[in-house]
C-alpha positions in Angstrom: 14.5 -7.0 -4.3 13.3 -3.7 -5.5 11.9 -0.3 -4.0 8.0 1.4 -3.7 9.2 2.6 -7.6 10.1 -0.8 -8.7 14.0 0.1 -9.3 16.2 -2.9 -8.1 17.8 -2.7 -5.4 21.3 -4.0 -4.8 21.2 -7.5 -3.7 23.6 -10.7 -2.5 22.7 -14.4 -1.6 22.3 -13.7 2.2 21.7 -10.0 3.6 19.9 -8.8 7.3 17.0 -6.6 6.6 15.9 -4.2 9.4 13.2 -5.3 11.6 12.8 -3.1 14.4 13.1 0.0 12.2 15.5 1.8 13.9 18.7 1.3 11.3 20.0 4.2 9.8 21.1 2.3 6.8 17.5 0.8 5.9 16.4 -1.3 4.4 19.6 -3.6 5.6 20.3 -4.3 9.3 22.7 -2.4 11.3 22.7 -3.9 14.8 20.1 -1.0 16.5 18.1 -4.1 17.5 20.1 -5.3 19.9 20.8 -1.8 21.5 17.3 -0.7 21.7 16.0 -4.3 22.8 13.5 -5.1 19.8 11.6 -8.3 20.3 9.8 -10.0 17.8 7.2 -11.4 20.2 3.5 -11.2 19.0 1.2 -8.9 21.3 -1.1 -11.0 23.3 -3.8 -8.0 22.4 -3.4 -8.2 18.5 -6.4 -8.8 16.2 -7.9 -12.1 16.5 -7.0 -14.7 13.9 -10.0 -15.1 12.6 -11.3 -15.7 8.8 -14.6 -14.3 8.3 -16.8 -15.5 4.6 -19.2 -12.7 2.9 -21.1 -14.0 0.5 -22.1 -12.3 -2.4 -24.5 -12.9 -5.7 -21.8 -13.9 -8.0 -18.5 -14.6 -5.4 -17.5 -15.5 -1.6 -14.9 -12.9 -0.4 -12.7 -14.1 3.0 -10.9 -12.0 4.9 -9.1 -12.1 7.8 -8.7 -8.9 9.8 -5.8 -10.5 11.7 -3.4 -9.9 9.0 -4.5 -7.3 7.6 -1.5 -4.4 6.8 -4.2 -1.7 5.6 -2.8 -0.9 2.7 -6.0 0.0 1.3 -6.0 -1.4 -1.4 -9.1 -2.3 -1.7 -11.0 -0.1 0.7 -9.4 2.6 -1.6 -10.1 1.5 -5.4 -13.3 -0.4 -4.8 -15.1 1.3 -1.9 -18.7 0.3 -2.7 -17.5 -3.2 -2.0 -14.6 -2.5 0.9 -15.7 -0.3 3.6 -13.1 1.3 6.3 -14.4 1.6 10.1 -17.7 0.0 8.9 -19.7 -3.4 9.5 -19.9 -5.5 7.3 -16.9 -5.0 6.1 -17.5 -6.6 2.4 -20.4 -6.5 0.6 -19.4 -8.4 -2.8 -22.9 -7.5 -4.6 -21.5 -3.9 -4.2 -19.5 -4.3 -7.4 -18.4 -5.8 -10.5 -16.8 -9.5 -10.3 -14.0 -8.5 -12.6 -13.5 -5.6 -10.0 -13.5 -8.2 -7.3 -11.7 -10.2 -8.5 -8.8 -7.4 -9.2 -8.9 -6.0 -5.8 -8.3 -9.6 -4.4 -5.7 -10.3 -6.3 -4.0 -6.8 -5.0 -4.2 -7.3 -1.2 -0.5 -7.6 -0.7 -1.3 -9.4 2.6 -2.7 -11.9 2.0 -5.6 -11.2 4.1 -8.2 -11.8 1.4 -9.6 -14.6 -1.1 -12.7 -15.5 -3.2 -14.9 -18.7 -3.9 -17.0 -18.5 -6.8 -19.9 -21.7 -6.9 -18.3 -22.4 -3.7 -15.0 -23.5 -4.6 -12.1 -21.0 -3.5 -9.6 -19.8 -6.1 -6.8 -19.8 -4.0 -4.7 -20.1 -7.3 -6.0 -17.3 -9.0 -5.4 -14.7 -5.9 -1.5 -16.2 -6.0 -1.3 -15.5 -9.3 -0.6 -19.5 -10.5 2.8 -19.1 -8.9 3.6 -17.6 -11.7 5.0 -14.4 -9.7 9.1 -14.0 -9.4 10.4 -14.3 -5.8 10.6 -10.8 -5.2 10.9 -8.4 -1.8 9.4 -5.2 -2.2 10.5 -2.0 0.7 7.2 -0.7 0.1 7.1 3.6 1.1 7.0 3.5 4.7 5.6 0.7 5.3 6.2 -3.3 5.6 8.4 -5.7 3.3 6.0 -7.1 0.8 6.7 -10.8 -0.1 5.9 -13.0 -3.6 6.7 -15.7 -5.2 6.3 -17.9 -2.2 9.3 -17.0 -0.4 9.6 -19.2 2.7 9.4 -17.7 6.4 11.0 -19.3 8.8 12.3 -19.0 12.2 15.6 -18.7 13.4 15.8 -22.5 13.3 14.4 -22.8 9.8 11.3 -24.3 11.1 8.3 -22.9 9.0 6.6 -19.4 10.6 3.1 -20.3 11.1 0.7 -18.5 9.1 -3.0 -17.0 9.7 -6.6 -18.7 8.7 -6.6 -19.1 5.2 -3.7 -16.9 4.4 -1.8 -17.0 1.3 1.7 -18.8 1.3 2.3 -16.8 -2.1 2.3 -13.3 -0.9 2.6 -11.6 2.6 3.8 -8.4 4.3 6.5 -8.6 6.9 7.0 -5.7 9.9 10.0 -3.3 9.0 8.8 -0.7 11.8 9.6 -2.3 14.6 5.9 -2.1 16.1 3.4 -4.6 14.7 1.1 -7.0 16.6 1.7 -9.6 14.9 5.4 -9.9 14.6 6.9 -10.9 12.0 4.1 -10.4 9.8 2.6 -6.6 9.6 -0.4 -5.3 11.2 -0.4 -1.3 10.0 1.0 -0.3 13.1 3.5 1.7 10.6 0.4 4.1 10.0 0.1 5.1 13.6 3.6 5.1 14.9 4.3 7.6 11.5 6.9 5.0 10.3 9.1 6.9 7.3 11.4 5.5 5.0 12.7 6.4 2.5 12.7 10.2 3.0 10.9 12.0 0.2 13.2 13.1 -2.5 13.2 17.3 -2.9 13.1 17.7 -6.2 10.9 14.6 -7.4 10.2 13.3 -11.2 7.4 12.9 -13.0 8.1 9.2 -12.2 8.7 9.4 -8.8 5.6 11.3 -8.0 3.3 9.0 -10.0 4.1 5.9 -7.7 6.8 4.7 -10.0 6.6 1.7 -12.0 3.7 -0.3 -9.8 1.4 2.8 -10.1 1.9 3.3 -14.1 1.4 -0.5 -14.3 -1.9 -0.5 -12.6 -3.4 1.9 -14.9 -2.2 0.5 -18.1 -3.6 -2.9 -16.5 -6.8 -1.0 -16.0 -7.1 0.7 -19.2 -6.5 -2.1 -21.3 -8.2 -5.0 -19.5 -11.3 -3.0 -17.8 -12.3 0.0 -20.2 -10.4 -0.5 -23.7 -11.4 -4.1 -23.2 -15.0 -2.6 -22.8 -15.2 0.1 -25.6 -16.6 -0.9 -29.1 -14.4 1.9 -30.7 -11.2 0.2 -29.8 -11.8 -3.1 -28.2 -11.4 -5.0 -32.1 -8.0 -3.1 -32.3 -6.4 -4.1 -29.4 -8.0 -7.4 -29.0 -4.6 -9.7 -29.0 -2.5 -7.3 -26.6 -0.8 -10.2 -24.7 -0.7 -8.9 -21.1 3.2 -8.6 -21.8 2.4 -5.5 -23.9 0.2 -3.6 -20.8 3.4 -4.5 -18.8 5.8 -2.9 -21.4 3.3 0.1 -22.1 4.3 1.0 -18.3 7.6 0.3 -18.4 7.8 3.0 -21.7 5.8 5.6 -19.9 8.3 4.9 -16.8 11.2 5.4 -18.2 9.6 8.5 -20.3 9.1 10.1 -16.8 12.1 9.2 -15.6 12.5 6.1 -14.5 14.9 3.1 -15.5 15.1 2.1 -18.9 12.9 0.1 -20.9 15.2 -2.8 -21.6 15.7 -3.3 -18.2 13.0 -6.2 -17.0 10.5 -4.7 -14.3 11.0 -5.8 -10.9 8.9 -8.9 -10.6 8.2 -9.8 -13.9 10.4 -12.3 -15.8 12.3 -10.5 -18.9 10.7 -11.0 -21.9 13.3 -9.8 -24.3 11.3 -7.8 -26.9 12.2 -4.4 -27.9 9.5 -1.7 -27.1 8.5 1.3 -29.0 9.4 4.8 -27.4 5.7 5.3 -27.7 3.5 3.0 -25.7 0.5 3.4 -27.6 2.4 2.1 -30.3 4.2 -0.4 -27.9 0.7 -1.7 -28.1 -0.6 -1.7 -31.4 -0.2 -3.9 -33.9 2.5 -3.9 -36.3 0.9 -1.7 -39.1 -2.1 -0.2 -37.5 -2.8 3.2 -37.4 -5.6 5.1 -35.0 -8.0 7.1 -36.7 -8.5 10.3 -34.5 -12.0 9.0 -33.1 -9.8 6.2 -31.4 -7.1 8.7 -30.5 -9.4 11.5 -28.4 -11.2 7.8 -26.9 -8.1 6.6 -25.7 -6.9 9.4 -23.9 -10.2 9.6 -22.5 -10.1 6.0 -21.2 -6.5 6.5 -20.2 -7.4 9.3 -18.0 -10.2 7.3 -16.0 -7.7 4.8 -15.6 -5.3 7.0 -14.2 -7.6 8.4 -11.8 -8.8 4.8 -10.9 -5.4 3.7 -10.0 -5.1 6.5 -8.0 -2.4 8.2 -9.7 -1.7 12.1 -8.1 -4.5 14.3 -9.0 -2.9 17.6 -8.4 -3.4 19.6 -11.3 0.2 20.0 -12.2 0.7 16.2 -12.2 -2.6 16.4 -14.2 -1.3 18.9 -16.6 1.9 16.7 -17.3 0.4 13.6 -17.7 -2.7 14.6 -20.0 0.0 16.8 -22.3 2.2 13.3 -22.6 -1.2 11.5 -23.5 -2.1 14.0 -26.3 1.7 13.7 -27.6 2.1 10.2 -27.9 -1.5 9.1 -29.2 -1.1 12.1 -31.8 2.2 10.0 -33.2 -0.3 6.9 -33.5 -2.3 9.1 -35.6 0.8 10.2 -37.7 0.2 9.6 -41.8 4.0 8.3 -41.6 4.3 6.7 -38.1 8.2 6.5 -37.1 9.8 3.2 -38.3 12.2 1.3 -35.9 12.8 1.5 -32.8 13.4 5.2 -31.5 15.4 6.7 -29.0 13.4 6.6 -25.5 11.1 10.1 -25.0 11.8 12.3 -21.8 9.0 13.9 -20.1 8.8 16.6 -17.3 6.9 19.1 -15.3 5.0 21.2 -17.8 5.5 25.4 -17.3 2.2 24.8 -14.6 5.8 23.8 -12.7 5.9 20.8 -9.9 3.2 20.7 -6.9 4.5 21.9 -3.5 5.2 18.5 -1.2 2.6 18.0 1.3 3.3 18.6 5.1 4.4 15.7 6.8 1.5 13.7 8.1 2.7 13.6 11.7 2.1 17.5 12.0 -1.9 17.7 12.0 -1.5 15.4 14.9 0.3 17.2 16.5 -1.7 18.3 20.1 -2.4 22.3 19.4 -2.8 22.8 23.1 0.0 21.1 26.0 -1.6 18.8 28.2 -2.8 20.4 32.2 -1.7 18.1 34.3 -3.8 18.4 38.0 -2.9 19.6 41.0 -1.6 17.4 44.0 -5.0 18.0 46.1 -7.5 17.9 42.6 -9.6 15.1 42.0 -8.5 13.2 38.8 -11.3 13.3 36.1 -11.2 11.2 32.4 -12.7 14.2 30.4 -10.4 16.8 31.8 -7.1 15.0 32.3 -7.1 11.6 31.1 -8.7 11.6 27.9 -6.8 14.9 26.7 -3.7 12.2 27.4 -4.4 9.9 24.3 -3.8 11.7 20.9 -5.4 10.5 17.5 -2.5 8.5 16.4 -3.3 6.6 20.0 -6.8 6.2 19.8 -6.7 4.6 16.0 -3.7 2.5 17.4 -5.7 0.6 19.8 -9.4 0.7 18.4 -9.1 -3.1 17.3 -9.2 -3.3 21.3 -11.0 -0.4 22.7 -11.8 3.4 22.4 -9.2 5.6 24.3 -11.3 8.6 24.2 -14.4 6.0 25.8 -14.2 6.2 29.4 -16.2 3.3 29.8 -13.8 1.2 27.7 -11.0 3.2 29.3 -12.4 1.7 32.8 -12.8 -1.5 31.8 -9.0 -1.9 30.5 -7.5 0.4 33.3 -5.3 -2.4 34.6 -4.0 -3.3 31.0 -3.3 -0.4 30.7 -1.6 1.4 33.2 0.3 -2.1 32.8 2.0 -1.2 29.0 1.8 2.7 30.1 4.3 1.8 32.7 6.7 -0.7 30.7 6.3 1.8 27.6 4.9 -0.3 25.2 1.8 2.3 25.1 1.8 4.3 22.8 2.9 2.6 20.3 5.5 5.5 19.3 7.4 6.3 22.8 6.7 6.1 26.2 4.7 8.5 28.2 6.6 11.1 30.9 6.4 9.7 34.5 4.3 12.3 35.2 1.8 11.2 33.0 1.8 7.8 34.2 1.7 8.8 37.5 -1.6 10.7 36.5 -3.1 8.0 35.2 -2.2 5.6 38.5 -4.0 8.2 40.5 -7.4 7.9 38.4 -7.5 4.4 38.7 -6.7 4.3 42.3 -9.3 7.2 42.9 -12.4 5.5 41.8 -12.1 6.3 37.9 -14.0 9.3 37.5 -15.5 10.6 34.7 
């Protein structure tokens, strides 16, 4: 079991993990459940489970919506193929199959899959269950499973899964609020689930993403654009995909992380020693970078960065391009460093650390409190209801509807006045009786617009 970073966490043979997010010693299980009545049953209204096919010219991409966590994964790092809050939602000719294929195999879902000639490598996505059984607590958001854990009910019988889901990865609710109990449905977005709080005086390693983050760009650099250049493709060409895995784990630990000899979370250990460097971590015993290679791999390393979305604030920037220059300047060194040397620290360069962002509850915030009408004034959707439904709301329910729509707000009054009053609506807390009661009164007074 391991954090967002990929630091272990502390685990025994059985433990209770939180469920219905309310603990306040997450990620374990400290009773709140039962106080605050948490139930684990699926909502009736959820996403259908439903597994649509988009065929492409070289690959098939599924995808079922229903369990979908919207991580972004893919909508993020491969958006000419994934579009957000658009129709079709795939388009596989939109990109690279190697691309595809990567952005398949990263859905922590299990939502997605791809055929190629019409045969679905449902192997490939689950990684030849080759994965460790590992938990991640993923920052604020679900528990993501691999290694084929089982799921099963409280009577061990097996927790039935979605259309053409993967049995090798999923992600389980930890806020309390999904759809689609147990498994998540990104209701942690919308409720503004947070755990762990944000550390105040974060490292370089703790800002990048921690170890998953610097492992997807060395994955990038090394199997998409080193893999790619003619310049340093021959030099690089029997880097085992062990020594991408321990490049991260040097630049980790050089940013603060754990250290190097300790296995990465997920990955079996491998029990070679690793240079403090991890250009030379890579390189082959001997070779030596001539300064054309050097200035091309910090180049490539950079794109990489920026394609696995490490922060682009300019003092993250400024750190990580000045650690780039260092190290690839000692694979250039006449007299390289024999042995293996003590681990290199990193930290914010004199451009100092970035200022945290606001939390992102606050620009949802309404800037204006809600006027509520008058006993003897005639209820109206654009001047008292709609005003009612925040953002957060509105993106909460648009698998169903459109809260600010008062056409779809007609059409669902009943179902809606229905979880307004037991407070399952919003997702978040219930509304004041007040509110409610305004709300009764516009459906019993013709719903006007």
């Amino acid at each position: 079991m391991h954090n967002w970073l990929g630091e272990e966490l502390p685990a025994r043979p059985q433990m209770a993990l939180c469920r219905c997010g309310g603990s306040s010693s997450k990620p374990f299980c400290d009773g709140t459940h039962a106080r605050i009545g948490f139930s684990g049953a699926k909502d009736p209204k959820r996403v259908p489970d439903r597994r649509d096919s988009y065929p492409g010219r070289q690959v098939t991409i599924f995808d079922n919506r229903g369990i979908c966590q919207h991580s972004s994964f893919c909508t993020d790092r491969l958006a000419a193929v994934f579009h957000a809050d658009a129709d079709p939602f795939v388009t596989p000719s939109g990109g690279r199959m190697d691309d595809l294929i990567r952005a398949v195999r990263s859905c922590p879902s299990g939502a997605l899959s791809y055929a190629v000639d019409g045969v679905e490598e449902r192997a490939t996505v689950d990684h030849h269950g080759r994965r460790v059984a590992g938990i991640e607590v993923s920052l604020d958001g679900p528990y993501r499973i691999t290694g084929g854990i089982p799921i099963t009910d409280d009577e061990g019988a097996d927790v039935a899964r979605a259309a053409g889901s993967s049995r090798e990865h999923s992600a389980l609710c930890r806020c309390g609020h999904s759809l689609n109990k147990p498994f998540c449905s990104g209701m942690h977005w919308y409720v503004d689930f947070r755990d762990p709080a944000p550390s105040a005086d974060p490292s370089l390693f703790e800002w990048a993403g921690g170890r998953p983050a610097l492992t997807r760009m060395t994955r990038l650099l090394y199997e998409k654009h080193i893999a790619a250049d003619p310049l340093l493709a021959p030099v690089f060409a029997g880097l085992p995909p062990a020594g991408q895995q321990r490049a991260a784990s040097v630049m980790a630990e050089a940013f603060g992380g754990p250290p190097v000899h300790e296995a990465p979370a997920g990955e079996p250990p491998n029990g070679e020693p690793a240079a403090a460097d991890p250009l030379l971590a890579t390189l082959p015993a001997g070779q030596q970078l001539t300064e054309e290679q050097r200035a091309r791999w910090v180049t490539l390393a950079t794109v990489a960065a920026r394609e696995a979305q490490l922060p682009a604030d300019p003092q993250f920037q400024a750190a990580l391009v000045s650690y780039l220059e260092w190290v690839s300047r000692t694979a250039t060194s006449p007299t390289p460093p024999a042995g293996k040397q003590p681990a290199l620290r990193w930290d914010w360069t004199a451009a100092g650390r970035p200022v945290s962002p606001p939390p992102a509850a606050a620009a949802d915030q309404p800037g204006e409190p809600v006027t509520l009408p008058g006993p003897d004034e005639q209820v109206s959707f654009a001047t008292h209801i709609k005003p009612l439904f925040r953002d957060r709301d509105r993106q909460s329910m648009s698998f169903a509807f459109d809260l600010w729509s008062v056409g779809d707000v007609r059409a669902h009054a009943a179902d809606i006045l229905g979880r307004l009053g037991n407070g399952s609506m919003p997702c978040d807390g219930a509304w004041p009786e007040q509110q409610v009661a305004v709300f009764r009164r516009w459906t019993e007074t013709g719903c006007q617009a």
